[in-house]
C-alpha positions in Angstrom: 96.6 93.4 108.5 93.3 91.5 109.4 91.5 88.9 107.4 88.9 91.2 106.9 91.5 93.8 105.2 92.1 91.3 102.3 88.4 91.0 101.7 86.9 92.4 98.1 83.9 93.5 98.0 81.1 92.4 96.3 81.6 95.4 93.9 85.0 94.1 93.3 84.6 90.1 93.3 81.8 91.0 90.3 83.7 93.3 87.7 86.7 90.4 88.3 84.1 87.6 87.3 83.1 89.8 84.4 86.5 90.8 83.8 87.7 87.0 82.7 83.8 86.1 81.7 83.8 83.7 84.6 81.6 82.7 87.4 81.9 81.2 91.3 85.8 81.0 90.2 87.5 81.0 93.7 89.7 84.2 93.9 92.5 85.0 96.4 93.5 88.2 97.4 96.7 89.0 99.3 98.1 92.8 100.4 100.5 94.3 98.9 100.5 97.9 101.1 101.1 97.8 104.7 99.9 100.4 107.5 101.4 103.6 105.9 102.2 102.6 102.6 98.7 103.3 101.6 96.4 106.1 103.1 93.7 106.0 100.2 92.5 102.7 100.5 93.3 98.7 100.5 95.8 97.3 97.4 95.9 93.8 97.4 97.3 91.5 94.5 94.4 89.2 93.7 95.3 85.7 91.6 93.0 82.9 90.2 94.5 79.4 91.9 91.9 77.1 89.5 92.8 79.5 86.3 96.5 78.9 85.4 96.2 81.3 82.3 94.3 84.3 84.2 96.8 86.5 84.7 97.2 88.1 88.3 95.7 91.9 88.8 95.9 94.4 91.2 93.1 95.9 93.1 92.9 99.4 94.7 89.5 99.9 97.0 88.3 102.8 98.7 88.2 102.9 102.2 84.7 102.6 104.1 85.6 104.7 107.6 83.3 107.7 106.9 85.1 110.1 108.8 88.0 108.8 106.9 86.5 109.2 103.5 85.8 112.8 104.2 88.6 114.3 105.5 90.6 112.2 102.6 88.4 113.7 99.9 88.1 109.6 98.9 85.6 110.4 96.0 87.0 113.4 94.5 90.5 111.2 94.6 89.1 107.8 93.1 87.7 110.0 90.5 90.3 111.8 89.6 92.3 108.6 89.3 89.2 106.9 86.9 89.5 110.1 85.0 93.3 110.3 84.7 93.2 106.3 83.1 90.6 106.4 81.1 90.8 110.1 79.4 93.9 111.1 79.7 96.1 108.0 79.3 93.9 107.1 76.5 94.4 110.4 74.9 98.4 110.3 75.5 98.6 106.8 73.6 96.8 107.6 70.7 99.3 110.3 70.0 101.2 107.3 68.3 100.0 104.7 66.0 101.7 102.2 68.0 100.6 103.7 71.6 104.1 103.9 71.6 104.1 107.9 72.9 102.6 106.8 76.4 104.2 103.8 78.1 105.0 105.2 81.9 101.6 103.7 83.0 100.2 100.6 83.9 96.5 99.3 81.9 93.4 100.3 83.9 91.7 96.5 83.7 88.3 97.7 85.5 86.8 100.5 87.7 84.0 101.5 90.1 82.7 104.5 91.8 79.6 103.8 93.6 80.3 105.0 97.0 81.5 103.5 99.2 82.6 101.0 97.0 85.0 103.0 94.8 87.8 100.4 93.3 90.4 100.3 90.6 91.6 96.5 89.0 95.0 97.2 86.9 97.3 95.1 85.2 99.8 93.3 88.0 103.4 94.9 86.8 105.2 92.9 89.1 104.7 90.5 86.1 106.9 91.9 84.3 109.7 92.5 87.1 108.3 95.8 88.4 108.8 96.3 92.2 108.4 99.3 94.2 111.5 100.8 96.2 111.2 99.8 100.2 110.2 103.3 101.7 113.1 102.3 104.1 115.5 102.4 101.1 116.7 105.7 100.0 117.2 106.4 96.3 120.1 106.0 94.3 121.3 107.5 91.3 120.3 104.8 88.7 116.5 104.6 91.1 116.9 108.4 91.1 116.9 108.8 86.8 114.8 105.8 86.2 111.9 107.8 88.1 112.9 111.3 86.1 113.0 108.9 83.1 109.7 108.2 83.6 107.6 111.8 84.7 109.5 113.4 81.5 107.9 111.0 79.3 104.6 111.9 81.0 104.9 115.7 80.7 105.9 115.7 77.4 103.0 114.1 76.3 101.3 116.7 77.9 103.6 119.1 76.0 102.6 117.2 72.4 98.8 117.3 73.3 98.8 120.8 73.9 100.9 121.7 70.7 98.6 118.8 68.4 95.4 119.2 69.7 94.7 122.3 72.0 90.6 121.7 72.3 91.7 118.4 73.8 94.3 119.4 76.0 92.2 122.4 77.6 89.1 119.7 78.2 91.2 117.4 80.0 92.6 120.6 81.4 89.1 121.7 82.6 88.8 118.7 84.9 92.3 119.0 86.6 92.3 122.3 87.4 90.9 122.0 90.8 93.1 120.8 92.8 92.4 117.8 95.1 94.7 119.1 98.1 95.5 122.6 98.2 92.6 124.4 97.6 91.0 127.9 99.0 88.6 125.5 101.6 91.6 123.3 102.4 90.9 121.6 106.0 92.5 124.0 108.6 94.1 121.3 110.5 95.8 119.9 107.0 97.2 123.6 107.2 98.1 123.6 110.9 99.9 120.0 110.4 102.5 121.5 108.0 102.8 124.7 109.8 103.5 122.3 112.8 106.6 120.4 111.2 107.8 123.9 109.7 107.7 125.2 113.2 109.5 122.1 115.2 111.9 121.9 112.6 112.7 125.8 113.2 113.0 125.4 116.9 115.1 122.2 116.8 117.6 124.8 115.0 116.9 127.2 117.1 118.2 125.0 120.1 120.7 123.5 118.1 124.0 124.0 119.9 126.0 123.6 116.5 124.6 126.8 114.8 126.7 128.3 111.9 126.7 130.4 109.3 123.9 128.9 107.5 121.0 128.9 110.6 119.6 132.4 110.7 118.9 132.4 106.9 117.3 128.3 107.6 115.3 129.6 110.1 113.9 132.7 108.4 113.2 130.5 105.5 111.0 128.2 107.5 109.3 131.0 109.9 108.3 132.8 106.4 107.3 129.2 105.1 105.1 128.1 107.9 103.8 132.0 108.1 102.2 131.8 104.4 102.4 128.8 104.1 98.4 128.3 102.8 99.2 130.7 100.5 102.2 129.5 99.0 100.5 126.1 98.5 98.1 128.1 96.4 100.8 129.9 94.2 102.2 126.8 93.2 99.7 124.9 92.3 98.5 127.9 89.9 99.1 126.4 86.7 97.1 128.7 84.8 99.6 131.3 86.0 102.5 129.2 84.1 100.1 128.1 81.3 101.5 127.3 78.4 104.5 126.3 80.8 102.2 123.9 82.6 101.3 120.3 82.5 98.9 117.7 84.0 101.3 116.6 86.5 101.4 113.6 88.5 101.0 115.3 91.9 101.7 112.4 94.5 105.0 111.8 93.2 106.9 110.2 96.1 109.0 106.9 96.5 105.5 104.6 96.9 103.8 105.7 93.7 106.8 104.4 91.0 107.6 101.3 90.3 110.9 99.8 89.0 112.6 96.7 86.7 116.1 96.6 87.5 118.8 94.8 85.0 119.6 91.2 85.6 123.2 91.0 86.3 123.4 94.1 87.7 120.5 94.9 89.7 120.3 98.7 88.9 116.9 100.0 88.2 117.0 100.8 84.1 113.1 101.6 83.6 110.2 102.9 85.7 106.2 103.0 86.0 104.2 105.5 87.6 101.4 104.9 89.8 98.3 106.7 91.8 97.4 109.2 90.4 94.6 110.1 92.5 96.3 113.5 93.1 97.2 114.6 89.5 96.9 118.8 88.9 97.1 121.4 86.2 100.6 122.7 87.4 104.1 123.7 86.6 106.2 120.6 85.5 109.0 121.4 88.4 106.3 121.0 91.0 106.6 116.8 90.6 110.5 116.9 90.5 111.2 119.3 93.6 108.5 117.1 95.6 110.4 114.1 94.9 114.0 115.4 94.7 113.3 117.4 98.4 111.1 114.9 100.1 112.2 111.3 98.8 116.4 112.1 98.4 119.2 112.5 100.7 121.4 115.5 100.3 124.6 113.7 99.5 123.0 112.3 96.6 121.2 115.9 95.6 124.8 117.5 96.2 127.0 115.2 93.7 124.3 114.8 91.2 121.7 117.5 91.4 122.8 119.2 88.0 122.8 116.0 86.4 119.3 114.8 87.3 118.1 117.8 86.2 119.7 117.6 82.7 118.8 113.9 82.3 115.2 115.1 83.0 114.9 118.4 80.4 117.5 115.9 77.9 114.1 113.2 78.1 111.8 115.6 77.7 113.2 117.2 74.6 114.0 113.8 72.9 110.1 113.0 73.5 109.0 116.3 71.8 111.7 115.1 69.1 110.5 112.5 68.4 107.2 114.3 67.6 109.1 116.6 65.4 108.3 119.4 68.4 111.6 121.5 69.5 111.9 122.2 73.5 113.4 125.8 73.0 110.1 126.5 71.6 107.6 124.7 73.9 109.4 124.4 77.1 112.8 126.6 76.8 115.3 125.6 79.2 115.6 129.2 80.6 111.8 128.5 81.8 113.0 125.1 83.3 115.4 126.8 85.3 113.8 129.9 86.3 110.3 127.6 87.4 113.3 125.7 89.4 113.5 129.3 91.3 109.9 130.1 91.8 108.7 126.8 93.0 111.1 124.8 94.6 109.7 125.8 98.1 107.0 123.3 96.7 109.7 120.5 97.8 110.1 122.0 101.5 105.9 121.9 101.2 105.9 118.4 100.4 109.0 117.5 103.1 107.0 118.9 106.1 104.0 117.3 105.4 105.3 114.3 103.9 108.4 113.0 106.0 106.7 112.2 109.4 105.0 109.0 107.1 108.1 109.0 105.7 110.7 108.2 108.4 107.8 106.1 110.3 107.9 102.0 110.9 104.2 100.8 110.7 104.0 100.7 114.4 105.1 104.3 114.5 102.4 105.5 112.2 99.1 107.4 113.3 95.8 105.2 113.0 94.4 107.2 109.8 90.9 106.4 111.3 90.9 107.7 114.5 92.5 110.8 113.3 90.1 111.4 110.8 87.1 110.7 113.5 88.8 113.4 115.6 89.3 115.6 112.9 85.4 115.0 112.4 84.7 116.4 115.7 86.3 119.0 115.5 84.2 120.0 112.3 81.9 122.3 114.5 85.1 124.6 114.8 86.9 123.8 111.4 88.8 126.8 111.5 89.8 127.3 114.6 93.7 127.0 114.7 94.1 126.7 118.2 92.3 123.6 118.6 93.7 122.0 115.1 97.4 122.4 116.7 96.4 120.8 119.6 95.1 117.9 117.5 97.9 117.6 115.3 100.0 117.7 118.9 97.9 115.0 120.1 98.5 113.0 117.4 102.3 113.5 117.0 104.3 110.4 115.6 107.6 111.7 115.6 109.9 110.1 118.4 112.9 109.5 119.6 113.9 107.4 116.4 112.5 109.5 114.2 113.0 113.0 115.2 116.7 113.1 114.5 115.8 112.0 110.8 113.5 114.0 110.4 115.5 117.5 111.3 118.2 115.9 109.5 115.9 115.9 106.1 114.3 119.0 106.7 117.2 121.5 107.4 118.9 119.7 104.3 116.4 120.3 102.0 116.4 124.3 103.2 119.8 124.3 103.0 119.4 124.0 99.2 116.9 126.1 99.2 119.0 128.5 99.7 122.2 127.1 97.9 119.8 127.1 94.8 118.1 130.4 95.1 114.8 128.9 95.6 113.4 131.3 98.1 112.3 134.3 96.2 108.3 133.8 96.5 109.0 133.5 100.2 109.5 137.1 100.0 106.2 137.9 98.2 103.4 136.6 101.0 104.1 139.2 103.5 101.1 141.9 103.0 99.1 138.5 103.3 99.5 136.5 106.0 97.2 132.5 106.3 95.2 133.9 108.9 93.9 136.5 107.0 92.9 133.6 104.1 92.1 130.7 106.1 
């Protein structure tokens, strides 16, 4: 990362001065994402060396590549962040006297979005022994309920709201609904991308010397996925189709986004935070648990403690609508749990293909996000021709030597419990309308 990188804007170095009712206090800034960490913009940890009692923040900007901001839908995405903070956090809290009901986040300090100066200042959690997970460290169990800990607490107080106060809960509601990824006008090479995984992932089985049992039924799964697969991104993010089974989720819920504290002695994570919610939708609850159980576990640990996890996470969610003297059985039955389990855990094979390639990548394996994005630009005249978006997405392939074993490793894992858990039922439904008939 270049000097320049650590830079704050203007924008930014004014709304910090105002923030601590200062002025010409020098101000250092440091990053805290690396290349890949990060696609929406620049976080860097910014400290006060003159102040010792101004506490350290942390700083989200926007990037400024144009091409960039475009194809990332930067200003829908900082906005939806802004709006998630200051409307819907603030709502959660004020269930409770004590703002005890709402706790999962961290404090939105300041926040701008004049483009293409768009920035977020929150409260530094690292100050309070909150780190995030290496992406090169896989998730164990006490990591693994921490995190479900964490998205129960902030779906149940989507639960409350919508019991308490359902005016409120159908405003916030209002300005969710359209989702900030998978929408009807969704990029035709974001679609082609996935399909692209989906597909290499189904020929690697289908040269795979050590076929059994299990490798017709994997591959169907995947042809049918990568055949419908715009409009299977569609049906899951329907929340209105699940409503009043549907919460503001966090959408973006991968390894990156949560931070943890981890006991003393023992060093096991025992509490997380969320964070970046730039992507947050009007969905069914399961969609933020099968993205991160699919995409950001290992089988092994999905195959000893699956059941468990998911029982921790419905057990946390019922004690938070307890504690608001609201029963689960009436708001969120476990019999829906389950059967939303079965209708939309494709949404974690989704996540996987588009997903793992960043996943499994070193920074110097990663794509430049820029010159993507300016190709992706130049392509705009012919938007929806698929041809020439797969041979962009080929063009741009990261997956190599090192990472291509990983990454059909994780991928025929994850449909391997797809079928092992009976989640491929709405792959059945897609048929009489195939993506290019919607794209």
């Amino acid at each position: 990362m270049t000097e320049s990188d650590c830079e704050l804007s203007s924008a930014v170095s004014n709304a910090l001065l105002a923030l601590y009712q200062r002025q010409d206090v020098s101000l250092v800034a440091q990053p805290i994402a690396g290349v890949g960490e990060n696609a929406y913009g620049q976080v860097l940890l910014v400290s006060w060396p003159t102040e010792s009692k101004a506490k350290r923040v942390v700083v989200k900007m926007a990037p400024k590549n144009e091409a960039r901001r475009q194809h990332m839908h930067v200003v829908d995405y900082y906005a939806r962040e802004v709006f998630m903070y200051q409307n819907v956090f603030h709502t959660y809290r004020e269930l409770a006297d004590d703002h005890s009901a709402f706790t999962v986040a961290p404090e939105l300090l300041a926040s701008g979005l004049q483009a293409p100066d768009e920035f977020l200042i929150f409260e530094d959690l690292s100050q309070n022994g909150f780190q995030t997970n290496p992406r090169s460290s896989m998730p164990t169990y006490d990591i693994v309920v921490s995190t479900l800990k964490a998205v129960a607490e902030l779906h149940a107080c989507s639960f409350i709201l919508q019991q308490r106060n359902q005016v409120k809960f159908r405003e916030l509601v209002d300005h969710v609904r359209q989702d900030n990824l998978f929408t009807a006008n969704i990029e035709t090479v974001t679609i082609e991308f996935g399909k692209a995984m989906l597909r290499r992932t189904r020929l690697m089985l289908e040269q795979d010397e050590a076929r059994d049992d299990d490798t017709t039924p994997m591959m169907e799964v995947l042809e049918r996925c990568e055949r419908n697969l715009k409009a299977l991104t569609l049906y899951c993010v329907d929340g209105a189709s699940q409503s009043p089974h549907a919460v503001i989720c966090h959408g973006d819920f991968w390894n990156n986004n949560i931070l943890y504290r981890h006991e003393t002695h023992s060093d096991l994570a025992v509490e997380a935070k969320l964070i970046d919610f730039q992507m947050s939708r009007f969905a069914p609850p399961v969609l933020d648990l099968v993205h991160y159980l699919f995409a950001c576990t290992e089988k092994q640990l999905r195959d000893e403690h699956l059941p468990a996890f998911l029982n921790i996470y419905y057990d946390t969610l019922s004690r938070k609508l307890g504690s608001c003297d609201l029963n689960a059985d009436d708001i969120y039955p476990r019999t829906v749990f389950d059967r939303q389990l079965q209708l939309f855990g494709v949404f974690g094979l989704i996540m996987a293909a588009f997903s793992l390639p960043f996943f499994i990548s070193n920074a110097n394996e990663v794509v430049n996000i820029d010159e993507v994005s300016e190709a992706i630009q130049d392509l705009s005249a012919s938007a929806t021709d698929a041809p020439k978006c797969r041979e962009l997405v080929e063009e741009f392939d990261m997956l190599n030597e090192r990472t291509l074993p990983i990454f059909k490793r994780r991928m025929t894992d994850v449909v391997r419990d797809l079928l092992k858990y009976d989640m491929t039922p709405p792959l059945y439904q897609f048929d009489s309308t195939r993506d290019d008939d919607i794209c």
